[in-house]
C-alpha angles and dihedrals in degrees: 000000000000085000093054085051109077087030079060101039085048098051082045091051093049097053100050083047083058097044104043095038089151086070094059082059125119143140138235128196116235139193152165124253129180081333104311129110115245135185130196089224100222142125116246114186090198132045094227081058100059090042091051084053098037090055105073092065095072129254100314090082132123142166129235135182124234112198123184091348094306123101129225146161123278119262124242092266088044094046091046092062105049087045075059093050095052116041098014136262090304103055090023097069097037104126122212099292100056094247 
């Protein structure tokens, strides 16, 4: 019976992982130094909060999402936040195209 009990926790805890993936989200702040690509390594909950970290490090700096342990870009809406962020409400909301 003691044995059954962390299979079935584990199987538990994957599927809520599954399920509230959202919850398994954070951002880290990146940049580029002398060439090399560099990252502050820790978790933001918010993305305002990597870009305040990732500013100090001079114009070559950019946000990504983690989500579950595995990095990717920002989408558009999150893109478009930290572009907010960053250069104010006009620039920020210009869409591809430049309108």
């Amino acid at each position: 019976m003691t044995q059954q009990v962390p299979l079935v926790l584990s199987e538990i805890l994957a599927s809520l992982r599954g399920r509230f993936r959202f919850l398994n989200l954070h951002y880290e702040a990146a940049w580029t130094e002398s060439w090399s690509h560099r990252r502050c390594q820790h978790e933001h909950r918010t993305l305002i909060d990597a870009a305040k970290c990732a500013t100090p490090h001079g114009a070559g700096w950019y946000v990504f999402a983690v989500e579950s342990g595995t990095a990717r870009e920002l989408d558009a809406a999150e893109e478009d936040a930290v572009n907010e962020f960053r250069f104010g409400r006009r620039l920020g909301r210009m869409d591809s195209c430049g309108s």
